[in-house]
C-alpha positions as CSV (number, residue, x, y, z in Angstrom):
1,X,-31.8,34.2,15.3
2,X,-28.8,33.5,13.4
3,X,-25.9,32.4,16.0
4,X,-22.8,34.6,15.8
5,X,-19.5,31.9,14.3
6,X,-17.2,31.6,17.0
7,X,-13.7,33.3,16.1
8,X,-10.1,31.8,17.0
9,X,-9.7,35.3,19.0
10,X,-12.8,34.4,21.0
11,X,-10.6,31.1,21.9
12,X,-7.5,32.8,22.9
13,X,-9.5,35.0,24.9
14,X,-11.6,32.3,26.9
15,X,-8.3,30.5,27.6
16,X,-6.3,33.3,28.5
17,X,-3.5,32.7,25.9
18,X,-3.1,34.6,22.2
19,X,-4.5,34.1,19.1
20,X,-1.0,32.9,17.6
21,X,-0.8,30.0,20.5
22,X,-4.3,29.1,20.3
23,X,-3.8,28.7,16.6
24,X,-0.5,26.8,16.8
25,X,-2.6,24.1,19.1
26,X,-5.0,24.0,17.1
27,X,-2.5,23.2,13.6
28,X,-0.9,20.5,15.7
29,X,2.4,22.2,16.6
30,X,4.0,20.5,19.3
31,X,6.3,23.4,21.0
32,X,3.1,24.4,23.2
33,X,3.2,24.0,27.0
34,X,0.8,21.4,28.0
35,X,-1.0,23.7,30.8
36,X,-1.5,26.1,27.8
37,X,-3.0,23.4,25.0
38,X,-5.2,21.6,27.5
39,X,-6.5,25.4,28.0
40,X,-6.9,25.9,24.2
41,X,-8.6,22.6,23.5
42,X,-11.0,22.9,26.5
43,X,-11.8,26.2,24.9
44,X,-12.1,25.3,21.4
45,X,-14.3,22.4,23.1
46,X,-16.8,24.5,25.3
47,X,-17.1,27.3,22.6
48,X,-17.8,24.3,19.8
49,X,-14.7,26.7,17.5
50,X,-14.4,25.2,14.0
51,X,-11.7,26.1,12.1
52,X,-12.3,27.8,8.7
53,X,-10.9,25.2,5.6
54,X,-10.7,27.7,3.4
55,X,-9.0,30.5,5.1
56,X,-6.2,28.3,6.2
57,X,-5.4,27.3,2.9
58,X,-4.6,30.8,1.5
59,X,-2.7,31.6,5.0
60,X,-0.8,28.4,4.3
61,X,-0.5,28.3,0.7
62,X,-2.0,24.6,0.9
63,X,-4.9,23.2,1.2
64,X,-5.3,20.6,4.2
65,X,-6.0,17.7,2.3
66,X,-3.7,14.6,1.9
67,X,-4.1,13.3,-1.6
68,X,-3.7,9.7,-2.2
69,X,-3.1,8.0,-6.1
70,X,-3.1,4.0,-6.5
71,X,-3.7,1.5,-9.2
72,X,-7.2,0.6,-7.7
73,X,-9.8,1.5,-4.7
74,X,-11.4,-1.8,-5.5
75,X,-8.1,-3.7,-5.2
76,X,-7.7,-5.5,-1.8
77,X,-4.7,-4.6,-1.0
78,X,-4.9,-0.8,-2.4
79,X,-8.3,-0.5,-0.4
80,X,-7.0,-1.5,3.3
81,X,-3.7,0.5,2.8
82,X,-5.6,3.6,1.8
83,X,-8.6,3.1,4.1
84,X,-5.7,2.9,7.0
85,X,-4.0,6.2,5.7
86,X,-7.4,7.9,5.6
87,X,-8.3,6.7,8.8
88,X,-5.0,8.3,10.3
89,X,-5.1,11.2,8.3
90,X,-8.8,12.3,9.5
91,X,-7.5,11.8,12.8
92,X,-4.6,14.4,12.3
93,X,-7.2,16.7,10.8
94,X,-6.7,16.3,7.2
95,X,-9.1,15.4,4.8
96,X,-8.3,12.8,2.1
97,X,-8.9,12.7,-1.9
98,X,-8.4,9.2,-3.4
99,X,-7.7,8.9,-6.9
100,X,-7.5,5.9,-9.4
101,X,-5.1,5.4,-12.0
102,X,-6.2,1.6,-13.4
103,X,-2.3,1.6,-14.2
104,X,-2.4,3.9,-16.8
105,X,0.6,6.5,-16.9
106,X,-0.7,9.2,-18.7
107,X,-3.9,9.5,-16.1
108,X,-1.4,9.4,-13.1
109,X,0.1,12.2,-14.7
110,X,-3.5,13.9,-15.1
111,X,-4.8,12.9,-11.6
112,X,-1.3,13.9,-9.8
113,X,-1.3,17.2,-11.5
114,X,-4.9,18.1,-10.8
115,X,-4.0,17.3,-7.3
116,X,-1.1,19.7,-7.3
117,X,-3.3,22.3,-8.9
118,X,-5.6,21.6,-5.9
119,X,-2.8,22.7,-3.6
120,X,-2.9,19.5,-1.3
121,X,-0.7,19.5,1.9
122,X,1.1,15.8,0.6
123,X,0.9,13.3,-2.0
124,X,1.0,9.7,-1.5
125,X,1.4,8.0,-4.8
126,X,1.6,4.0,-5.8
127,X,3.9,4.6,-9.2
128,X,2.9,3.6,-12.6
129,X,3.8,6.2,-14.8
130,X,8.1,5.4,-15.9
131,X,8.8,9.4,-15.6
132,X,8.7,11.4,-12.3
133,X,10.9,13.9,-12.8
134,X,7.6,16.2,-13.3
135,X,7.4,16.0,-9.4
136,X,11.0,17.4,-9.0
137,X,9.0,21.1,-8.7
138,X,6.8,19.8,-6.3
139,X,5.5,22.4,-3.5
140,X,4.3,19.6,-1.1
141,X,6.0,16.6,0.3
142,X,5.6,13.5,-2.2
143,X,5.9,9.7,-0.9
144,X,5.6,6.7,-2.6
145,X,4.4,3.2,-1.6
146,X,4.3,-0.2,-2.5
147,X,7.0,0.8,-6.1
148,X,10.2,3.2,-6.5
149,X,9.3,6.5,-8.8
150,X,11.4,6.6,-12.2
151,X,13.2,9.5,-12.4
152,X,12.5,11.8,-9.1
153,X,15.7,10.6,-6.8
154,X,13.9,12.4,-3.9
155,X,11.3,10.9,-3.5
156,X,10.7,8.5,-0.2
157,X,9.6,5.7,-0.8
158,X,8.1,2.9,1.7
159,X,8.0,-0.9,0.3
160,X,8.2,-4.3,0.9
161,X,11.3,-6.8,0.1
162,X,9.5,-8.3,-3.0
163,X,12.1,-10.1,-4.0
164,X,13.0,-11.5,-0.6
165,X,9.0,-12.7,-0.2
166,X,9.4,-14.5,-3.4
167,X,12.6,-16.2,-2.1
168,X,11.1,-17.2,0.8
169,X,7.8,-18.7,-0.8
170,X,10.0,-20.2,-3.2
171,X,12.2,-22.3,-0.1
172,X,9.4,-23.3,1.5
173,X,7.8,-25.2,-1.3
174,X,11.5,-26.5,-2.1
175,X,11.4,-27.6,1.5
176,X,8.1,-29.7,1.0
177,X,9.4,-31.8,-1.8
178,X,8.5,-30.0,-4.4
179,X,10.7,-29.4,-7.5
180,X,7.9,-27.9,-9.8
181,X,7.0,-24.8,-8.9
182,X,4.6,-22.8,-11.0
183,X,3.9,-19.1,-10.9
184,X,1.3,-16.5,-11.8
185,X,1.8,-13.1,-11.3
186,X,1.1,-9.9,-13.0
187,X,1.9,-7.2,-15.7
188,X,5.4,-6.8,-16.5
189,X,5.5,-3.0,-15.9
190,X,4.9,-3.2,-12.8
191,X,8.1,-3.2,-10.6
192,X,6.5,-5.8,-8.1
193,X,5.9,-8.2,-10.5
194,X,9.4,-8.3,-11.6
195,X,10.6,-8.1,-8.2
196,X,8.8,-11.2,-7.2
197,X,9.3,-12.7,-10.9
198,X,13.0,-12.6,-10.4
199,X,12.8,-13.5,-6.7
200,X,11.2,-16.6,-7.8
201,X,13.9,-16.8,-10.8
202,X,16.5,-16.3,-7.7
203,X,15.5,-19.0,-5.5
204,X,14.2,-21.8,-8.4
205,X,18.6,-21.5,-9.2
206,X,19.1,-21.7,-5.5
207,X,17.3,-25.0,-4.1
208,X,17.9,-26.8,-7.3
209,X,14.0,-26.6,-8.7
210,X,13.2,-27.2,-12.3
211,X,13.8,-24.3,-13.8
212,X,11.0,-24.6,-16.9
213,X,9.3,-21.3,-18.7
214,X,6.2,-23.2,-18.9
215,X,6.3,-23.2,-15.6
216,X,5.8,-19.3,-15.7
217,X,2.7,-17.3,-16.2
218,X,2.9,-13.5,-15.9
219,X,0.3,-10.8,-17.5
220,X,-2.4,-11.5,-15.3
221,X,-4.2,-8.6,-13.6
222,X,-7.2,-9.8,-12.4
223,X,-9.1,-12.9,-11.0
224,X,-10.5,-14.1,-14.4
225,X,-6.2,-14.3,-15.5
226,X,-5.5,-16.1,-12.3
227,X,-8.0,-18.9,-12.9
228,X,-7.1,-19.6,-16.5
229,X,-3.1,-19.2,-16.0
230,X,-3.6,-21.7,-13.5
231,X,-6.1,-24.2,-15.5
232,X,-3.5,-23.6,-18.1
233,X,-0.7,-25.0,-15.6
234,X,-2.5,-27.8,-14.3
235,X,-3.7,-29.2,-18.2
236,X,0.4,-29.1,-18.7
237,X,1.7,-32.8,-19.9
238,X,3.9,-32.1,-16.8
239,X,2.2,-30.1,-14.5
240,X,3.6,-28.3,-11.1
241,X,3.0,-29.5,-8.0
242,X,3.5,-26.6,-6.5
243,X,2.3,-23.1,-7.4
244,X,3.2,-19.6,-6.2
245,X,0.7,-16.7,-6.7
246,X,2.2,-13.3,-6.8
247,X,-0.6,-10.8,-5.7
248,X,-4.0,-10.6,-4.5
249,X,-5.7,-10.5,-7.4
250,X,-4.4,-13.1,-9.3
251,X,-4.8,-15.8,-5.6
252,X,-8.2,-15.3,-5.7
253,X,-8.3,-16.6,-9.5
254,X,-6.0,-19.2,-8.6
255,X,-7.5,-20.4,-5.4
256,X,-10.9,-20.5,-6.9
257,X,-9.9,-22.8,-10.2
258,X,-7.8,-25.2,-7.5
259,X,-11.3,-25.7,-5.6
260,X,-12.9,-25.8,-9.1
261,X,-10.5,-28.6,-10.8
262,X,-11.0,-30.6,-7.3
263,X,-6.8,-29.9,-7.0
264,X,-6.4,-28.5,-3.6
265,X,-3.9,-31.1,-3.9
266,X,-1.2,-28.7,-5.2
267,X,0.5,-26.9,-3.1
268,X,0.1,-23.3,-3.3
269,X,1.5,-20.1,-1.5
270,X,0.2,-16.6,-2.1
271,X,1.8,-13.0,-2.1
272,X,-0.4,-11.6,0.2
273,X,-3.2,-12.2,2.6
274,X,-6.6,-11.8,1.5
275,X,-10.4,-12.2,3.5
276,X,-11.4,-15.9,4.2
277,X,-7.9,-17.5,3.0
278,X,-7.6,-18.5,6.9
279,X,-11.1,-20.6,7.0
280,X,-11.1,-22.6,3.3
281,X,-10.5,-26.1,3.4
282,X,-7.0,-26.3,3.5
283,X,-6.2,-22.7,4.9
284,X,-4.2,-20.6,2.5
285,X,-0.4,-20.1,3.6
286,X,0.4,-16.5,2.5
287,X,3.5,-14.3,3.0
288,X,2.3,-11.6,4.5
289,X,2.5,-8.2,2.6
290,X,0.1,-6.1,5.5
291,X,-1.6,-3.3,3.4
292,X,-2.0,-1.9,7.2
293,X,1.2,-2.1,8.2
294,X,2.6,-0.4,5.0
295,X,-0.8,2.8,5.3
296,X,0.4,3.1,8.8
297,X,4.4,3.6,7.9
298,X,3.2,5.8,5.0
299,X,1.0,7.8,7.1
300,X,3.7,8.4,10.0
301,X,6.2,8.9,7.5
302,X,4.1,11.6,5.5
303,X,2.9,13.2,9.0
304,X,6.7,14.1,9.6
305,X,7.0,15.8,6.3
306,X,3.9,18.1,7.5
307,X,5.4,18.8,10.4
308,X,8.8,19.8,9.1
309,X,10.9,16.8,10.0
310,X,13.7,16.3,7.2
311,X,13.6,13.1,4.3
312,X,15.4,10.5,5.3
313,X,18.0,8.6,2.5
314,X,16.9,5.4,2.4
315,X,13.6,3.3,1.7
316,X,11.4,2.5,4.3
317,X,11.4,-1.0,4.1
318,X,8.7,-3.4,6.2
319,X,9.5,-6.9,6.9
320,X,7.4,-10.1,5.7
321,X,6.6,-13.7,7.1
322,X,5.3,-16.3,6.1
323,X,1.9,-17.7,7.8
324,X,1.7,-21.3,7.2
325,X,-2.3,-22.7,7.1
326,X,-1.6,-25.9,5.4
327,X,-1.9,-25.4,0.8
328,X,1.9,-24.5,1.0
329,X,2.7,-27.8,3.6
330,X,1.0,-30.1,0.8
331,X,3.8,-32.6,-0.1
332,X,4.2,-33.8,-3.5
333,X,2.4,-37.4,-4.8
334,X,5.4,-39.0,-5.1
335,X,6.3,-38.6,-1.1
């Protein structure tokens, strides 16, 4: 016998409350009397109600979905920070959909659109793409992590201090000893990478380190550019001492062509933590750029837009540190 579905009315009814409350409770709006939503979720519980996806979204106008757009599911630091937003976000009662971009603008463009088109409740976007405006006509909240949009002044954003990171790798090394100081980082469209280019730029000036462009290998978006930029570096007729990896990808590269040249000699800090740094032989010293840390912010912060809670004016910004495990306290050969 086919079971009768279980109706929101039959909720309100069972816990003595209307059918306007018991839906309120059950959308997450705080303005409920406790007494009445431990009522309403004992009910929803005991009657096993399950709200209908599909007829909230035409009541609402949105779907209740959270969609999420970044460079790369596969990249490290992309897949913790949107693994912790999902995580979050299913929590809440929102589902997720998690779209690629491989840093190509025009397919941001496609994939945000087609998101918009689905009617999602927010957007959570890692910038590529040097024109925003588009999302000026937006009819859900948009948030951006990791980069500043081009062109959309209202969009929120929540970063790191890239620049600042870069500094502070950069002193460290200078502290050691070292006056030549390589660095590997990524694609020049990318607003991080210049951040931490100039950051590195910034602090070379500052502690008096050899300021040499040879010194200086960008372009490099995966592994595979990590280890030759740094086999490049090391076969220099005056090689660094010292190097300083910008992101994820390009440390693993690095890290792996140190190990492979038998140079774990050279001192070396990366941008961001990645899985077994801590236990190779010596530990990797990292500043750390928390992909969890920066999902969580990004999920509060885009929770408060569902609910109604104004934009705030300024960037979210998380702090970094630096976790010393002994390649960036490597001293030069000369001391």
């Amino acid at each position: 016998m086919k079971q009768t579905a279980v109706r929101l009315k039959d909720v309100a009814a069972l816990a003595a409350t209307s059918t306007k409350t018991a839906s309120r409770v059950i959308n997450g709006d705080p303005r409920v009397a406790e007494d009445t939503r431990v009522r309403i979720l004992a009910a929803v519980r005991e009657l096993g109600y399950r709200p209908d996806p599909t007829a909230r979204s035409l009541r609402k106008g949105t779907d209740d979905t959270l969609g999420i757009v970044v460079d790369s599911i596969a990249d490290p630091f992309f897949a913790s920070m949107t693994g912790t937003i999902e995580r979050l976000a299913i929590a809440r009662g929102l589902r997720v959909m998690i779209a690629s971009t491989g840093r190509d603008p025009r397919l941001e463009t496609t994939v945000v659109n087609d998101l918009l088109a689905r009617r999602v409740a927010g957007l959570i976007i890692a910038p590529t793409a040097t024109d925003h405006s588009y999302l000026e006509q937006a009819a859900c909240p948009v948030l951006f992590v990791d980069r500043r949009p081009d062109g959309f002044d209202d969009g929120e954003t929540v970063l790191v201090d890239d620049n600042g990171g870069a500094r502070q790798a950069l002193a460290h090394l200078a502290a050691q000893g070292h006056r030549r100081v390589g660095y590997v980082g990524g694609r020049m469209d990318v607003a991080t990478t210049r951040n931490r280019l100039q950051g590195y730029r910034d602090q070379v000036a500052a502690s008096a380190l050899h300021a040499d462009e040879a010194l200086v290998r960008t372009g490099c978006n995966t592994a595979d550019d990590g280890r030759s930029a740094t086999v490049e570096l090391l076969a220099l007729s005056d090689p660094p001492t010292a190097i300083f990896s910008s992101n994820t990808r390009t440390s693993l590269g690095v890290v792996a062509a140190l190990h492979a040249c038998n140079r774990t000699d050279v001192a070396l800090v990366c941008f961001g933590d990645f899985a077994l740094a801590d236990v190779l032989e010596p530990g990797v010293t990292v500043i750390d750029h928390d992909p969890e840390a920066i999902g969580q912010l990004a999920a509060r912060t885009m929770f408060e837009r569902l609910a109604g809670e104004p934009a705030v004016d300024s960037d979210r910004t998380l702090g970094l540190r630096l976790i010393m495990r002994g390649s960036g306290e490597r001293r030069p050969p000369h001391d």
